[in-house]
FITOR-32401 format. One record per residue: residue in one letter; x negated, y, z negated of N, C-alpha, C, CB in turn. Coordinates in Angstrom, 1 decimal, padded with zeros to 4 digits. Glycine has a CB too. Example, Ala and Ser with C-alpha at 12.3 -4.5 7.8 and 13.67 -1.06 7.14 Angstrom:
BEGIN
NODE  code  n_xx  n_yy  n_zz  ca_xx  ca_yy  ca_zz  c_xx  c_yy  c_zz  cb_xx  cb_yy  cb_zz
NODE  A  -013.2  -005.7  -007.8  -012.3  -004.5  -007.8  -013.2  -003.3  -007.8  -011.3  -004.5  -009.0
NODE  S  -012.8  -002.2  -007.1  -013.7  -001.1  -007.1  -012.9  000.0  -007.9  -014.1  -000.6  -005.7
***
This chain:
BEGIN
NODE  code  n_xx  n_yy  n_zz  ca_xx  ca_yy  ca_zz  c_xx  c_yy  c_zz  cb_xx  cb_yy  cb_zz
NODE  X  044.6  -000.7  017.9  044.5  -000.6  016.4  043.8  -001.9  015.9  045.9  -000.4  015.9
NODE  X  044.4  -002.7  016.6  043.1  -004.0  016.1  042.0  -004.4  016.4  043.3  -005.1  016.1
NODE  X  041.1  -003.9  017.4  040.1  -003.5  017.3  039.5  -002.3  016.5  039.9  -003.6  018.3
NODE  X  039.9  -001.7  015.2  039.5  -000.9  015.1  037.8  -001.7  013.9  040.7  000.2  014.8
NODE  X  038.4  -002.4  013.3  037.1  -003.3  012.6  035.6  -002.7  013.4  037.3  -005.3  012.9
NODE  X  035.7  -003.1  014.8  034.1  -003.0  015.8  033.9  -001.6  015.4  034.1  -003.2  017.8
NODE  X  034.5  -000.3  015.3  033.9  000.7  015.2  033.6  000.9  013.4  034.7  001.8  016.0
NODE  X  034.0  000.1  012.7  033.7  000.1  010.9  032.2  -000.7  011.0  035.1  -001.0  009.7
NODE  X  032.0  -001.8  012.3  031.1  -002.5  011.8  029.6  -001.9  012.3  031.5  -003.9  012.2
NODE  X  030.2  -001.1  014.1  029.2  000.0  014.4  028.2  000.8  013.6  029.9  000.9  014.7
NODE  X  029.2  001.3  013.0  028.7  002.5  012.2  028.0  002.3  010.9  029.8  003.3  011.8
NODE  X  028.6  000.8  010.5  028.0  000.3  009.1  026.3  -000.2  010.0  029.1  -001.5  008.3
NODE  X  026.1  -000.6  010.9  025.0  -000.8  011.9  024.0  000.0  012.2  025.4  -000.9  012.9
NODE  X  024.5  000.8  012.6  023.8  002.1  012.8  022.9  002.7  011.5  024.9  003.3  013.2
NODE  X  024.2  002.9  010.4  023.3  003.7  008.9  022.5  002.4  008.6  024.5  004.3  007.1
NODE  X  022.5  000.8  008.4  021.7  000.1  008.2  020.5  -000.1  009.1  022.2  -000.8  007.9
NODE  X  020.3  000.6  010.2  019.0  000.1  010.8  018.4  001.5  010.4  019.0  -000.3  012.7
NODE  X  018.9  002.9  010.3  018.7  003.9  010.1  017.9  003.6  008.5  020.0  004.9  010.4
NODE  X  018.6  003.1  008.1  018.2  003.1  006.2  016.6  001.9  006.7  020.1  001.8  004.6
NODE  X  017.6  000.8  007.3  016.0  000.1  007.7  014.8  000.7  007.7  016.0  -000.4  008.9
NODE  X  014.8  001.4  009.1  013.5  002.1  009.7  012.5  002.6  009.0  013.8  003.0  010.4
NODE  X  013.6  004.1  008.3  012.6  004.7  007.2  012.2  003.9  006.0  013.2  005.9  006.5
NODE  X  012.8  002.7  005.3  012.3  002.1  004.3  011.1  001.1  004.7  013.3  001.5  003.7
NODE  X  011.7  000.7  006.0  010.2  000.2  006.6  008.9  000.8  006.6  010.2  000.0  007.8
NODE  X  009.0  001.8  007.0  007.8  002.7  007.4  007.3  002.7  006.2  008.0  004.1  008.0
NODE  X  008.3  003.5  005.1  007.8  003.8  003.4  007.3  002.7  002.9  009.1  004.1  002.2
NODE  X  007.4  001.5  003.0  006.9  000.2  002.7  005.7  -000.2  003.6  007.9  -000.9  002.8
NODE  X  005.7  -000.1  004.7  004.3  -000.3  005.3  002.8  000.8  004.7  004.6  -000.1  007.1
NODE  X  003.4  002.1  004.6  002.5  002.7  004.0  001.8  002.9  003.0  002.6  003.4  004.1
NODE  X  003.1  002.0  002.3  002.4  001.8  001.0  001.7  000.6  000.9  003.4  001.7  -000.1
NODE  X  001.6  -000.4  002.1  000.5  -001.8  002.0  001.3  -003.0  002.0  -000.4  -001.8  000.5
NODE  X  002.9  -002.5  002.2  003.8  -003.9  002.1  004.1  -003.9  003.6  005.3  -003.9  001.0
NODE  X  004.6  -005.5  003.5  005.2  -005.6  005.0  006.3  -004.6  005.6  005.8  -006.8  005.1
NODE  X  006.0  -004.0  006.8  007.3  -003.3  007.4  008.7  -003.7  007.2  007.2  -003.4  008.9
NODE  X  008.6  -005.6  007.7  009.7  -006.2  007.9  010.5  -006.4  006.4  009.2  -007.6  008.6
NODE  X  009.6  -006.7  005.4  010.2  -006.7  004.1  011.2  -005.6  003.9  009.2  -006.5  003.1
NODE  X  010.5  -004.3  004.0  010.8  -002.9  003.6  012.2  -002.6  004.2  009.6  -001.7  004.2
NODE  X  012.5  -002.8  005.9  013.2  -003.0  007.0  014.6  -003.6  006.6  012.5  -003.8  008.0
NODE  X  014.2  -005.0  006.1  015.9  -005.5  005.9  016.1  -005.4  004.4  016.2  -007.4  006.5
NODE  X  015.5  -004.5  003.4  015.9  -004.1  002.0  016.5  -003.0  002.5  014.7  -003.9  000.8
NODE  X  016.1  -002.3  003.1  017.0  -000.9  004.1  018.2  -000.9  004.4  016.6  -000.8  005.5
NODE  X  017.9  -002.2  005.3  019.1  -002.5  006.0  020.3  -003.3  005.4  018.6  -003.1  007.0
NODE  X  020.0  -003.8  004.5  020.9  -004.9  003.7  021.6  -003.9  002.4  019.9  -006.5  003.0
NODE  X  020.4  -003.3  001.4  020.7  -002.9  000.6  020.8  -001.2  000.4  020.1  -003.6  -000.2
NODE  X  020.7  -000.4  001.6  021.1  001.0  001.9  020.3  001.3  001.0  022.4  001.6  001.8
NODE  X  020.7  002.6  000.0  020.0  003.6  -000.6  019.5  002.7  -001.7  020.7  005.0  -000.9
NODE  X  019.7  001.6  -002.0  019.3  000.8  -003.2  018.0  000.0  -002.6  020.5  -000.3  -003.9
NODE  X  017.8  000.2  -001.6  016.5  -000.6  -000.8  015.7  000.2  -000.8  016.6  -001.2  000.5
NODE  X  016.1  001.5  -000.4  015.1  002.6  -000.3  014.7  003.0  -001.7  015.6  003.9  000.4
NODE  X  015.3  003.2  -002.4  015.3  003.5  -003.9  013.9  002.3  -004.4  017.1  003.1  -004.6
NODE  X  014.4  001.4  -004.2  013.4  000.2  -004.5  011.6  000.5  -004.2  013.9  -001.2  -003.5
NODE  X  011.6  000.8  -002.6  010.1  001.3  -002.0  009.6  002.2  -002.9  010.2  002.1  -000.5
NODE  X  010.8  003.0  -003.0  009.9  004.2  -003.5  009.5  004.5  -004.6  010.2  005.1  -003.4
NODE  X  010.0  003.1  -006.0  009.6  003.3  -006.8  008.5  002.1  -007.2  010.7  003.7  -007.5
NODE  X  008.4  001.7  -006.4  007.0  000.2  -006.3  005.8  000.9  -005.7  007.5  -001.5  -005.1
NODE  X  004.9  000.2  -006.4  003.2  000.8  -006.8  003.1  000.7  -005.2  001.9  -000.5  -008.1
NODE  X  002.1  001.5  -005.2  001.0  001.9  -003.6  -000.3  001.1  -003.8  000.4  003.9  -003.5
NODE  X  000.2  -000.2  -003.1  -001.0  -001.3  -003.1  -002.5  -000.5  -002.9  -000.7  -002.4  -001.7
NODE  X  -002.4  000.6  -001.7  -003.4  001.1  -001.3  -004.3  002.5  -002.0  -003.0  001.1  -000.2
NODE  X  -003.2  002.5  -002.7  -004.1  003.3  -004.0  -005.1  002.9  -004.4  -003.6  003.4  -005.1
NODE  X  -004.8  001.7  -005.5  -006.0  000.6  -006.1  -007.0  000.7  -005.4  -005.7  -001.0  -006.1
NODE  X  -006.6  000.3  -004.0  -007.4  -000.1  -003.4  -009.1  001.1  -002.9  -006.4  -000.4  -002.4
NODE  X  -008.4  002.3  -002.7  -009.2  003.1  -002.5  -009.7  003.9  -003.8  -008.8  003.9  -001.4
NODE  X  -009.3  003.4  -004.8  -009.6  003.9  -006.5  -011.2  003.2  -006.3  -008.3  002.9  -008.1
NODE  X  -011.3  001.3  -006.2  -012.1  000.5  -006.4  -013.0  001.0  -005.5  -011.6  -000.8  -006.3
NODE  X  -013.1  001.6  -004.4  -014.1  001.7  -003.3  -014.9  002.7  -003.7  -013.5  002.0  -001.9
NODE  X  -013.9  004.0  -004.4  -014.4  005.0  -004.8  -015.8  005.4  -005.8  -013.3  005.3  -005.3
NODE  X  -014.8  003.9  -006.9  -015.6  004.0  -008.4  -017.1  003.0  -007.9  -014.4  003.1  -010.0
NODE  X  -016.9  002.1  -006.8  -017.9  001.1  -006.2  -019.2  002.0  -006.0  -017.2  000.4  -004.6
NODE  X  -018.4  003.1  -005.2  -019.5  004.2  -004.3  -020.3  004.6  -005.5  -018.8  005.6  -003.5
NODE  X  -019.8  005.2  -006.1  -019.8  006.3  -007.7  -020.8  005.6  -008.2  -018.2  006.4  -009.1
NODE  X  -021.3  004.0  -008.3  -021.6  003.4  -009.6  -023.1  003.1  -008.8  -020.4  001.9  -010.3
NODE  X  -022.5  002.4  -007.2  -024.0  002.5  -006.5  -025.0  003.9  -006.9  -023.7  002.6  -004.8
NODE  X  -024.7  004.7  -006.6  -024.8  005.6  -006.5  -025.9  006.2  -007.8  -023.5  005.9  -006.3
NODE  X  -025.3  005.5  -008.6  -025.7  006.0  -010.1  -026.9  004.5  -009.9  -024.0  006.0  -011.8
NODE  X  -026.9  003.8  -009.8  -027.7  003.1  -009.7  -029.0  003.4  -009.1  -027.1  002.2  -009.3
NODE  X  -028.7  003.9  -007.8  -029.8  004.5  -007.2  -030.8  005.4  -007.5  -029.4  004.9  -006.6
NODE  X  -029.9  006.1  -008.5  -030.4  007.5  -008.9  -031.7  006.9  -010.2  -028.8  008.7  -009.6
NODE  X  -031.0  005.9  -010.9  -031.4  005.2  -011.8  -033.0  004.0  -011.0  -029.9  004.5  -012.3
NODE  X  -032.7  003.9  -009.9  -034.3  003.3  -009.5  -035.2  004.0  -009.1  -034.4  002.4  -008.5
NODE  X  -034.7  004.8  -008.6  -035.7  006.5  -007.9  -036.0  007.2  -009.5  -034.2  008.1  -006.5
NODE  X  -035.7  007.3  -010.8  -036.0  007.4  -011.7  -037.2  006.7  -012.5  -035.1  007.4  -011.8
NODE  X  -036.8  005.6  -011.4  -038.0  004.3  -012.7  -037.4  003.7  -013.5  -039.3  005.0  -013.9
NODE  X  -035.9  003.8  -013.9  -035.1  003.1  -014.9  -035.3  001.5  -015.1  -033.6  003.4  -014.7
NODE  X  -034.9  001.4  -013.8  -034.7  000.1  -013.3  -035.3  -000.3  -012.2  -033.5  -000.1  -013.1
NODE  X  -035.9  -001.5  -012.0  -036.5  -002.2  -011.1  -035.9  -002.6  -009.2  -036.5  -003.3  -011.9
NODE  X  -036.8  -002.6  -008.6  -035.7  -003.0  -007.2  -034.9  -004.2  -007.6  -036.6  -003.4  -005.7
NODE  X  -035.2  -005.0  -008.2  -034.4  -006.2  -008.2  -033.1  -006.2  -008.7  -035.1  -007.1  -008.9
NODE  X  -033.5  -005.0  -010.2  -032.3  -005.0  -010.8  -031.4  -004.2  -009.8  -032.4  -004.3  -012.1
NODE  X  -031.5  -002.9  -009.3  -030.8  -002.7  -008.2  -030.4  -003.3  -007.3  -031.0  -002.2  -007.7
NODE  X  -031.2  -004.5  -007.0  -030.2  -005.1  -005.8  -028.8  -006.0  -006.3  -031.3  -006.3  -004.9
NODE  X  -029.4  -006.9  -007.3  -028.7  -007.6  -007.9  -027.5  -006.3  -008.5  -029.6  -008.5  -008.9
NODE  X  -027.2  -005.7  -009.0  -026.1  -004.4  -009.4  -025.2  -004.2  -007.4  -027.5  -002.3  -010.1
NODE  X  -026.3  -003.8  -006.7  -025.3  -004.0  -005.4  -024.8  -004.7  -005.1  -025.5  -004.0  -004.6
NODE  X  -025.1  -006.0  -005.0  -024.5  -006.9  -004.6  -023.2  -007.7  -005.3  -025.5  -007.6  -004.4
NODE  X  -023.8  -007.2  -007.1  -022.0  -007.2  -007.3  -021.1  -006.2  -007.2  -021.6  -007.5  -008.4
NODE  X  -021.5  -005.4  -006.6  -020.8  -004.3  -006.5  -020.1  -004.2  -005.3  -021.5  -003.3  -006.5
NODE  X  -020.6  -004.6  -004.0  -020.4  -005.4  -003.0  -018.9  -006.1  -003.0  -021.4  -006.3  -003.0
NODE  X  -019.7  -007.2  -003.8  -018.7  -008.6  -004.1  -016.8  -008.0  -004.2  -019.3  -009.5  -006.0
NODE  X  -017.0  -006.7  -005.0  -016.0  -006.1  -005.8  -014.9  -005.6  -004.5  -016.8  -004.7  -006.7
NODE  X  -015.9  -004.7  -003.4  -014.9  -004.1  -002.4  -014.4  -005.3  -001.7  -015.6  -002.9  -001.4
***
């Protein structure tokens, strides 16, 4: 009976690496560290997970910016093959466009 504490602390063990894991993962995929995600899991159970899942997706932005990068080259191009604009001005437009991704 007085060992019974090791099986409370077991079990409290188990659901915290369990809460860990998946909040890890949910956090790495979103662009944050695993390990961050992992011991907010693990420390703070469903309030750690809760947390992941309601914080921005670094890698959203990320592929927004690449998107609209492509989109703008793009238009640029269309705009020298037109005659609008000069090679120079096009290059100079890429290259900050570049700079951007």
């Amino acid at each position: 009976m007085e060992l019974a504490w090791i099986g409370w602390i077991g079990s409290y063990t188990i659901i915290g690496v369990l809460f860990g894991v998946i909040t890890g993962l949910l956090n790495q995929k979103k662009g944050y560290s695993y390990w961050t995600g992992f011991w907010a899991g693990f420390f703070l159970g469903i309030f750690g997970l809760l947390f992941v899942v309601i914080q921005e997706d670094k890698n959203k932005n990320r592929i927004n910016t690449e998107t609209n990068s492509a989109d703008e080259l793009l238009k640029y191009k269309q705009l020298l093959d037109s005659g609008v604009i000069t090679e120079s001005e096009f290059q100079e437009a890429k290259n900050k466009l570049l700079k951007k991704i």
